[in-house]
N, C-alpha and C positions, 0 to 999 in steps of 0.2 A: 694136348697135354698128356704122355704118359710117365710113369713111374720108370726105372730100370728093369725091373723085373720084367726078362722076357715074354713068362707065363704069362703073365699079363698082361700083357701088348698083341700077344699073339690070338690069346683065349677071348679077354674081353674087349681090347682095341682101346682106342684113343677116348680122352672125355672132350669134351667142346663150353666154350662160353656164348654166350649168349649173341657174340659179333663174330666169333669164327665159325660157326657151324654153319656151314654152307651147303645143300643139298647137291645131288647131281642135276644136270642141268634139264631132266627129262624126270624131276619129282620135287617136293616139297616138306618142311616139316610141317607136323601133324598141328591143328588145332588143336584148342582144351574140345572144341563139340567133336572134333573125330576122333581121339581120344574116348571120348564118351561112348561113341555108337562102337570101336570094338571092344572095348570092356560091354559096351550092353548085347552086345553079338554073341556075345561068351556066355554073361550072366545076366538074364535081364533083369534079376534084382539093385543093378548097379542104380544110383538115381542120376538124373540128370544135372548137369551144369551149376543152372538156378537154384536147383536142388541142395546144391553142396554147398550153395551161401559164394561169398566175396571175401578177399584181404580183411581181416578184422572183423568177421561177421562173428566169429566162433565156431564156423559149421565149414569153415574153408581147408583147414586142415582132418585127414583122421580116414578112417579105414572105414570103405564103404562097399555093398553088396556081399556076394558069399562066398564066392570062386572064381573071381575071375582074375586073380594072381596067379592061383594052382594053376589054371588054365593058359596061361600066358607067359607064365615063368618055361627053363628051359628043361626039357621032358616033361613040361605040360602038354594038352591034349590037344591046342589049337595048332601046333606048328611055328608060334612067333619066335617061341626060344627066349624069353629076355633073360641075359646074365648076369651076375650081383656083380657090376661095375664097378658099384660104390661112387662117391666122386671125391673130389678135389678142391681143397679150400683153400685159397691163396692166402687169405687174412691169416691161416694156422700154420700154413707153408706143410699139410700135408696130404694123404689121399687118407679116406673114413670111408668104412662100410665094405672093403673090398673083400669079400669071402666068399666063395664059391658056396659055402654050406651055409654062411650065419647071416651072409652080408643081406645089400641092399643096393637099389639102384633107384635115381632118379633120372628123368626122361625127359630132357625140350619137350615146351610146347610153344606153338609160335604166334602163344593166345595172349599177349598182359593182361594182368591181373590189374592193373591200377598204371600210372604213369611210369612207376618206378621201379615197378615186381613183373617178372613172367609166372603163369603157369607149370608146376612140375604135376608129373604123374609120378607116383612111385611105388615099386615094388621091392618086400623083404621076404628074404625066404623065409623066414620061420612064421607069413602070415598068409592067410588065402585067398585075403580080400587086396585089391588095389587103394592106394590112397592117393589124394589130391590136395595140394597145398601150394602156396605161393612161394618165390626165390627167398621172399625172409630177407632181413637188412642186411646191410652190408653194400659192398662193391660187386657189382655185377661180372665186370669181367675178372673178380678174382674166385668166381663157382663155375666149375666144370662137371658136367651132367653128362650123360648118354643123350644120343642122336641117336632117330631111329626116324629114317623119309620113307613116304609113301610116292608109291611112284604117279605122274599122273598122266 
């Protein structure tokens, strides 16, 4: 799913739903736990998994650790680059959060959260910490998020 806006297709690339994102055949998407270990690679004040609670705990969603968005984000200091994507809401039939300076991105994870939710990771520029939160209701195949595979 992209926008018209070449910028944006070119700079930040395509978003994916939860059934099209397909890794290349020589990698995989990330877990919520590998997920965890490079944010705790980065900042080892991030907490773990368990840590951050489940769907509906209250602790599932929110901004955790101290840097490791600064660090992750792109001219951060680890090399990942992640770009304010933003993503794509079918239910609104628009694209949110796409801003190079203000935005925000959310990131597959190939972890569910419960039967009905996945894992997102996500990053906003104007914050320095990573957050983690569930897909949230709605229609699954109408939220498109960033992919990011590790190879294996």
């Amino acid at each position: 799913m992209h926008d018209e806006n070449a910028f944006h297709f070119t700079v930040v690339g395509d978003l994916q739903n939860m059934h099209c994102g397909k890794p290349p055949a020589n990698g995989h998407i990330p877990t919520d736990d590998e997920w965890y270990t490079l944010e705790n690679f980065v900042d080892p004040t991030t907490v773990t998994p368990t840590e951050l609670g489940y769907p509906g705990s209250g602790a599932d969603i929110g901004l955790h650790g101290t840097d490791a968005g600064t660090k992750l984000k792109f001219n951060g200091t680890s090399g990942f680059e992640i770009n304010m994507t933003g993503d794509y809401r079918g239910y609104a039939s628009s694209f949110q959060y796409r801003d190079l300076n203000n935005g925000a991105t959310m990131l597959h994870t190939s972890s569910l959260a419960d039967p009905t939710h996945f894992w997102l990771r996500n990053a906003a520029a104007q914050a320095p910490q990573m957050s983690r939160g569930s897909s949230g209701s709605g229609n699954l195949n109408n939220l498109f998020v960033s992919v990011r595979c590790i190879k294996d």
